[in-house]
Structure formats: structure tokens, C-alpha cells
C-alpha positions in Angstrom: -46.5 -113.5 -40.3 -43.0 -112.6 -41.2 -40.3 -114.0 -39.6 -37.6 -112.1 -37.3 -35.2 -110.5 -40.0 -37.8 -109.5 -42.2 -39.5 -108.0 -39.3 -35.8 -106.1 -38.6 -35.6 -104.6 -41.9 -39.3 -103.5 -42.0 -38.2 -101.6 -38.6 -41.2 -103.6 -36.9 -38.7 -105.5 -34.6 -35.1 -104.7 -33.0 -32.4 -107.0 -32.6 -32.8 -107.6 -28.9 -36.2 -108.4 -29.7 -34.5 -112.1 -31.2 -35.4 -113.8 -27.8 -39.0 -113.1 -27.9 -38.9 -114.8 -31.0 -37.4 -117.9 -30.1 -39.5 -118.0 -27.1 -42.7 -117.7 -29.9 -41.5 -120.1 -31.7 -41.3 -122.5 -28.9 -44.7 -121.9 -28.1 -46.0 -122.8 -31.1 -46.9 -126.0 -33.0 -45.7 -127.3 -36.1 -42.7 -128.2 -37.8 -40.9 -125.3 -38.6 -37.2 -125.0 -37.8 -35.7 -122.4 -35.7 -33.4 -121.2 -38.2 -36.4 -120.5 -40.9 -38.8 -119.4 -38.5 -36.0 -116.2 -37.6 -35.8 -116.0 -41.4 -31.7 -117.0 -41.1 -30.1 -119.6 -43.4 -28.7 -122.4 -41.1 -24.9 -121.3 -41.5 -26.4 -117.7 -40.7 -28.2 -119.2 -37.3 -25.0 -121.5 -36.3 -22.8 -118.2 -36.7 -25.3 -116.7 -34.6 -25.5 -119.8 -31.6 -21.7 -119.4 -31.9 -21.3 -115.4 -31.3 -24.5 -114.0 -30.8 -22.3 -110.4 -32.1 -22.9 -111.7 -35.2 -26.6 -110.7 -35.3 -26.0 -107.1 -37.3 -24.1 -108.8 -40.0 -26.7 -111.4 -40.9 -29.1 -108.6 -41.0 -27.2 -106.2 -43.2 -26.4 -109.5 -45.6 -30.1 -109.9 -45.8 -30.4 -105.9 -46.7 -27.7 -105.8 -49.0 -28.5 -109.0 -49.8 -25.2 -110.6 -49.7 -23.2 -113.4 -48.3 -22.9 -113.0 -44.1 -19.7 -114.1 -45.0 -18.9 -111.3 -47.5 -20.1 -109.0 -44.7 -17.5 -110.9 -42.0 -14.5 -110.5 -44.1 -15.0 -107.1 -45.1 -15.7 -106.1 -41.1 -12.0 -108.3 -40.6 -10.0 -105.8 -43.2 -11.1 -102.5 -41.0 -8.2 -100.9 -39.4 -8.6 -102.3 -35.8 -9.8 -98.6 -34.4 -12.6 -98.7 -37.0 -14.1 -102.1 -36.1 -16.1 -102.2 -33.2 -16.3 -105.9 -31.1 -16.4 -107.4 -34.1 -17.6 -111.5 -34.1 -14.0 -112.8 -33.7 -16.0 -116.2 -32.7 -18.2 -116.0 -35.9 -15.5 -115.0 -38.2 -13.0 -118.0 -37.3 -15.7 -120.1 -37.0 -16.8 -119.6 -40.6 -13.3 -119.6 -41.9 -12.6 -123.2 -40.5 -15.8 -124.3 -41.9 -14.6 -123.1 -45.2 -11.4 -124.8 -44.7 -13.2 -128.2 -44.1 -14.8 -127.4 -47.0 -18.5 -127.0 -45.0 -19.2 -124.1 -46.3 -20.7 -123.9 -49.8 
């Protein structure tokens, strides 16, 4: 089975569909981790636990297939009528990560 972003790109899933796949994968057995079973890299799923608005960056990273945090920055030089509610949350999040040096 592919996982949840691989499943967005292919057009098979949406991105409110994300719940029904956490609720699968707590339903099933083994040892797979959240963040791998929704196809996300762990910064990608603790940006997305910290501002779920996140969510269509992580995907375009995956289709462009860059950095989410290429993706974040770029979104932060729009001219403010141009962005739309943009993942403040996300963004400072993974600039203070970055700052700690966390984020590699």
C-alpha cells in the first residue's frame, strides 16, 4: 500500500483525508512509525503536529521534490496579499530549530 503523500500526488487521496490515515494506522499492527507510515520525514510530521496549515507545503516539497523548508521560506518572501494563512507556526518553528542547529 502506499502511504498518505504518495496517495496525495497520485490524486487517490485529499488532504483532509490525513485523519483517516492516522486512524488506519492505529488500527493496525506492526512497528511502523507514524511519520513513515504518512510517507513524511519526521521534521516534515513535527511541522505538521505543530501547524497542521503546513500540510500543502510538505506535499508540494514531495512533488517538486524539495526541502519543506525551501517551500516555507519561499511562501514567507510573498507580498503579504499574495500569501494566503500561511504556517506562521511551522515557519518559526523550523527557523528556531535551525537556530539550535536541529535541523540538518
Amino acid at each position: 500500500m502506499s502511504n498518505f503523500i504518495e496517495q496525495c500526488l497520485a490524486g487517490l487521496a485529499l488532504q483532509d483525508d490525513i485523519d483517516d490515515f492516522v486512524d488506519s494506522w492505529h488500527e493496525q499492527e506492526g512497528d511502523d512509525s507514524l511519520h513513515h507510515f504518512l510517507g513524511m520525514t519526521k521534521r516534515e510530521y513535527s511541522l505538521w503536529v505543530a501547524d497542521p496549515d503546513v500540510l500543502p507545503y510538505i506535499i508540494n516539497a514531495h512533488h517538486f521534490g524539495k526541502d519543506v523548508s525551501v517551500l516555507l521560506e519561499e511562501a514567507d518572501t510573498l507580498p503579504l496579499a499574495a500569501r494566503s494563512d500561511g504556517p506562521d507556526k511551522a515557519l518559526k518553528l523550523m527557523r528556531w530549530l535551525k537556530s539550535e542547529g536541529m535541523w540538518n
